[in-house]
Steps between C-alpha positions, in 0.01 A plus 500: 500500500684460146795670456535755235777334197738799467602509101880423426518677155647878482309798448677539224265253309273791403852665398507208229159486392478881439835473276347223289213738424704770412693274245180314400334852438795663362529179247160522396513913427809402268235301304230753444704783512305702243225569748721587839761819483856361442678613804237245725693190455802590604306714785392160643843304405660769749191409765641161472849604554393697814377201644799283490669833634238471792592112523840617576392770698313260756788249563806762534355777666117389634589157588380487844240767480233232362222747524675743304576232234140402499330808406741602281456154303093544519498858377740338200238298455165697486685736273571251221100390538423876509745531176281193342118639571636842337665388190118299461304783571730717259431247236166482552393841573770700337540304224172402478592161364234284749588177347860505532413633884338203543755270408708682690282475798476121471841380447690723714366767711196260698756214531813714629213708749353158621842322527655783674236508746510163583835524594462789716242290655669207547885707604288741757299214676805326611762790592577666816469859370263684663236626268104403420513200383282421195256193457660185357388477113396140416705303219093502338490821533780587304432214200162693464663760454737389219170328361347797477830684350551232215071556415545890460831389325350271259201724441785799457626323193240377366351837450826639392528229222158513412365867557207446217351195726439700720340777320292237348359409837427841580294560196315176504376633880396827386336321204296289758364762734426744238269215282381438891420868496319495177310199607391631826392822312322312242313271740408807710400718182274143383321525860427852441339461189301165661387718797393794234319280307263335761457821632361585182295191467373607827357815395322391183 
């Protein structure tokens, strides 16, 4: 029987991770502030001081009780994801600005979501708190995944820089299946006429 590897880093990894999303999100925000309300920068700057507060929570006052400082670090964690997916879906659906939710979508909220999984994959599989244990995630797993992130990226910007492309494309396929249409119509109206007439001849 192998022996399970117990992992040697702190919970307080996620702790880390979460803050640099905060700051990452709150930095980007600053950028394109014209299409967020002004007060949601600083909204995530103070997430981001909470966590370091939570750091120093852990090792003063939680410092034995790993458990405690687990779940506390996770729910740090899924919160800054959570914060991610609904700043997109605000963007997206709120906003209704599609292509800039897609570039959102590829460089920041599929990479931080597939990352931060991978992690909680990797930190759960090899630590003695009791909990389910989730399946291992592959290092292939997760490059497909970033694969897939930088095509919806690149397709992202492309339509945002070139919006008439697309609308060219669009047109050029309804262009195609409506001259299909009026071919299939003309060759069925042409039959018509061919079966009319040799009924015709048929008669006389």
């Amino acid at each position: 029987m192998s022996r399970r590897m117990y992992s040697s880093a702190p919970p307080e990894i996620f702790l880390f991770i979460g803050i640099n999303v905060f700051l990452v999100l709150s930095f980007s925000i600053s950028i394109f502030e014209e299409q967020f309300p002004k007060t949601l920068p600083y909204i995530l700057q103070i997430a981001a001081l909470e966590g370091f507060g939570q750091i120093w929570i852990n090792y003063t006052l939680l410092f034995d009780c790993v458990d405690t400082r687990f779940w506390s670090s996770l729910f740090y964690l899924a919160m800054s994801i959570l914060s991610v997916i609904v700043i997109n879906i605000y963007v997206g659906i709120r906003k209704k600005k599609l292509r800039s939710a897609g570039i959102l979508m590829g460089i920041f909220t599929i990479p931080v979501s597939a990352i931060s999984f991978f992690v909680i994959s990797a930190y759960t599989n090899g630590t003695p708190i009791s909990m389910p244990v989730p399946p291992i995630v592959p290092i292939q797993f997760l490059g497909a995944i970033l694969v897939c992130s930088i095509v919806i990226l690149g397709l992202s910007i492309f339509v945002y820089l070139k919006p008439d492309a697309i609308k060219k494309i669009l047109e050029r396929r309804r262009e195609q299946c409506n001259s299909s249409e009026v071919t299939l119509e003309t060759h069925l109206i042409t039959d018509e006429k061919e079966i009319e007439n040799q009924g015709g001849g048929e008669k006389h």
